[in-house]
LOLOSE-261288 format. One line per field, with one value per residue (C-alpha): x, y, z; residue number from 1; residue in three letters. Coordinates in steps of 0.1 Angstrom, whole numbers, padded with zeros to 4 digits. Last residue first. Example, Ala and Ser with C-alpha at 12.3 -4.5 7.8 and 13.67 -1.06 7.14 Angstrom:
2
u: c(0137:0123)
v: c(-0011:-0045)
w: c(0071:0078)
nr: c(2:1)
rest: c(Ser:Ala)
// end
This chain:
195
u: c(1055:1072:1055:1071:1052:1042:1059:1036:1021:0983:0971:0946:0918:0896:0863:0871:0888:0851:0865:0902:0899:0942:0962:0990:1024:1049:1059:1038:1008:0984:0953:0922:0904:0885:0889:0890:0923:0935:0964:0967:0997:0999:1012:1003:1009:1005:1008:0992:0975:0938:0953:0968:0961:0990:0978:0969:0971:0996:0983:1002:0987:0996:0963:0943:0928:0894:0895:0883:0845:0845:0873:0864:0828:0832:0851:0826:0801:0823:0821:0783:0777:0804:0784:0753:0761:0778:0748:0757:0746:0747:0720:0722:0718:0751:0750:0722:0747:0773:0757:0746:0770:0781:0753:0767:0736:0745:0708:0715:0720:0678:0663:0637:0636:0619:0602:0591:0574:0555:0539:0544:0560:0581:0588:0589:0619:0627:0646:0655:0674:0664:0686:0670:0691:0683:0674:0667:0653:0616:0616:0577:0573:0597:0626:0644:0675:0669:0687:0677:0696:0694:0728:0725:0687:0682:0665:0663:0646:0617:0595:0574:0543:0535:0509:0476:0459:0476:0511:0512:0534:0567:0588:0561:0557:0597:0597:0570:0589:0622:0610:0593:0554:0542:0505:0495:0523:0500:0491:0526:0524:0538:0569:0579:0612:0623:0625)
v: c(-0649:-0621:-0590:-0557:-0527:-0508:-0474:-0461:-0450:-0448:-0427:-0439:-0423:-0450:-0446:-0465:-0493:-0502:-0533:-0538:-0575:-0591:-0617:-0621:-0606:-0608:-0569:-0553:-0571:-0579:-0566:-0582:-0570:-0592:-0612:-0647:-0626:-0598:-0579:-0544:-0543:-0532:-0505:-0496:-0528:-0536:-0577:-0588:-0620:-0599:-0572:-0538:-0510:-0483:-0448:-0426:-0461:-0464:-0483:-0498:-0503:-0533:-0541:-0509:-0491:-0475:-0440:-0413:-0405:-0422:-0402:-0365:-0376:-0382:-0353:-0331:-0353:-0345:-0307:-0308:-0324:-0297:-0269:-0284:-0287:-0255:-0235:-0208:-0214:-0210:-0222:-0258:-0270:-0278:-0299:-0320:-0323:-0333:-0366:-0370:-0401:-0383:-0402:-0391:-0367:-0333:-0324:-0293:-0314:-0317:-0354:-0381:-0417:-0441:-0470:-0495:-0532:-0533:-0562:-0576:-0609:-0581:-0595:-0564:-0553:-0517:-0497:-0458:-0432:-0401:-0367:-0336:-0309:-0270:-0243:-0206:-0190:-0199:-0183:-0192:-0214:-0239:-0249:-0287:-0302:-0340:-0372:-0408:-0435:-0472:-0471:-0440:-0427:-0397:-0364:-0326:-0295:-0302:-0280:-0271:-0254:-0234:-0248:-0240:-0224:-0243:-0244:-0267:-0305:-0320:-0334:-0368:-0373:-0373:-0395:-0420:-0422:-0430:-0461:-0475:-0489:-0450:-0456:-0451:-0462:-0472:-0500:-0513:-0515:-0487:-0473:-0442:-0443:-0420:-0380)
w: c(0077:0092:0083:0061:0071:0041:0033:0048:0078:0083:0109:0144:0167:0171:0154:0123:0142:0162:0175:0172:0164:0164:0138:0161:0138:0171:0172:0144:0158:0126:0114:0091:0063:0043:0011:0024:0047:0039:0055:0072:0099:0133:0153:0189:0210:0243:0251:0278:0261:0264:0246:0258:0234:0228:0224:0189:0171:0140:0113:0088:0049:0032:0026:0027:0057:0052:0038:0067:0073:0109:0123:0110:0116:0157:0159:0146:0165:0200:0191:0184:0216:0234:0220:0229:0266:0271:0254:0234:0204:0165:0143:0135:0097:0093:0119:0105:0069:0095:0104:0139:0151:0187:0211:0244:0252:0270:0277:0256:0222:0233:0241:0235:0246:0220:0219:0195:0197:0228:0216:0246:0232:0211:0175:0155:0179:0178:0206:0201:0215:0199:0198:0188:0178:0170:0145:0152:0120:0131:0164:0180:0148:0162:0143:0143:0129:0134:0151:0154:0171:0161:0144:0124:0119:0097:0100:0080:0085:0109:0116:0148:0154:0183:0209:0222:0194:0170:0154:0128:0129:0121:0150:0155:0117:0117:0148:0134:0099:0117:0138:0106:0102:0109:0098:0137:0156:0184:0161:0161:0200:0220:0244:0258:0277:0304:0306)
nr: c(195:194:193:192:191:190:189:188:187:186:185:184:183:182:181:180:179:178:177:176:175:174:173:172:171:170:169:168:167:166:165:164:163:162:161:160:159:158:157:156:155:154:153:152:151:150:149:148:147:146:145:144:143:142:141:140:139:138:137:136:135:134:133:132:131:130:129:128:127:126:125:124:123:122:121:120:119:118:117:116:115:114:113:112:111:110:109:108:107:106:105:104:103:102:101:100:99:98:97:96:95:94:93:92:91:90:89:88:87:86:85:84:83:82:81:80:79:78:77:76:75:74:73:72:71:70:69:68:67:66:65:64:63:62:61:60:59:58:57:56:55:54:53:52:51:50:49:48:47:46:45:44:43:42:41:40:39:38:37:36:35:34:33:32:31:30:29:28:27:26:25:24:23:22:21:20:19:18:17:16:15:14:13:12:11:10:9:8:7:6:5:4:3:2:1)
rest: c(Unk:Unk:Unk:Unk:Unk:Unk:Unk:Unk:Unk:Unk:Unk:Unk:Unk:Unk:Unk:Unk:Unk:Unk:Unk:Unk:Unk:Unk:Unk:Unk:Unk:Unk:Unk:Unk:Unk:Unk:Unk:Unk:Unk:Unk:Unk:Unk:Unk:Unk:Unk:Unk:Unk:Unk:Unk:Unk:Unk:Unk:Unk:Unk:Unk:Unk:Unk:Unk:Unk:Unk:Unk:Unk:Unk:Unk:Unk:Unk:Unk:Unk:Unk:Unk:Unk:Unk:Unk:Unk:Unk:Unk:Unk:Unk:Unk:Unk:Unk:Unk:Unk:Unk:Unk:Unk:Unk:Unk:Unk:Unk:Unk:Unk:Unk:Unk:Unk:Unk:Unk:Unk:Unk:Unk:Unk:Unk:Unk:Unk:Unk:Unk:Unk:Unk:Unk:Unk:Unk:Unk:Unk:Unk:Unk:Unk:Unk:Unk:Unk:Unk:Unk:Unk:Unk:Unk:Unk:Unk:Unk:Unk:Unk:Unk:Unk:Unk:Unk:Unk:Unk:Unk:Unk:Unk:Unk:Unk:Unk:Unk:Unk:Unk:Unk:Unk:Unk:Unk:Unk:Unk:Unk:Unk:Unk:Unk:Unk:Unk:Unk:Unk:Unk:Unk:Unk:Unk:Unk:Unk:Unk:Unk:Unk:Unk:Unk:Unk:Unk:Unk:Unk:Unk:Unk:Unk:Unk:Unk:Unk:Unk:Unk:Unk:Unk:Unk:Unk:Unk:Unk:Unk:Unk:Unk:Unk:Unk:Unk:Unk:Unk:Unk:Unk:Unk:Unk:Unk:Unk)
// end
């Protein structure tokens, strides 16, 4: 399935991303289609996820998986749209939080199974204690820099009060972009750094 998108007004009184999908994976059965609930929802960096029921097997709960795109200021006006999904579509979105997974009913399906596996994973690595100054980190694999240099353990300073890392081998100040995803363990004692 592609995109949908629509003007502000096409959001009815929704005037948030989130409150249109819950509004849109919450309605009665009818004559010519069974109801759905939904049990619980959130939005984690611009994607939205919710455990969902139909009234045709109430007791069997399930994912829906939402990429979305918001911009108040379209020149279009096309201001929000959304591409909708099942955890058995194999989506690589893995930020659901665990109180949605709870909610799941147990499956079978390859596809979801692996999804919720790879949000598990995703929560065990995002939900630990930040690093602290003085802290070293040890990376699961060494990462090659832009300079060439491959390193796997670096050292947790401060710097104008915010966390920064440092080479182990040479002590260049380095980015590891999304750290709290990376697979990584602190080691103490502290590294001592050259200054």
């Amino acid at each position: 399935m592609g995109w949908l998108f629509m003007t502000l007004a096409g959001m009815g009184e929704h005037k948030t991303p989130k409150t249109y999908l819950d509004n849109q994976l919450h309605y009665p059965a009818n004559e010519t289609r069974p109801g759905l609930t939904r049990h619980d929802s959130a939005m984690v960096k611009g994607v939205y996820y919710a455990a969902i029921s139909s009234s045709d097997d109430p007791a069997r709960l399930s994912a829906v998986i939402c990429l979305t795109k918001w911009n108040p200021r379209a020149a279009d006006h096309m201001v929000f749209g959304y591409k909708d999904m099942s955890e058995t579509m194999g989506p690589y979105n893995y930020d659901c939080p665990a109180r949605i997974l709870d909610l799941l009913t147990p499956t079978d399906n390859e596809y979801a199974l692996a999804w919720r596996t790879a949000c598990r994973k995703q929560t065990a690595l995002t939900s630990r204690p930040k690093p602290q100054p003085g802290d070293r980190l040890r990376l699961a694999e060494p990462l090659t820099f832009s300079d060439g240099v491959a390193e796997q353990l670096f050292a947790v300073d401060t710097s104008n009060g915010k966390t920064i890392l440092r080479r182990a081998t040479d002590n260049v100040r380095v980015t590891l972009p999304k750290l709290m995803e990376r697979p990584w363990q602190v080691i103490k004692p502290a590294l001592s750094v050259p200054t």
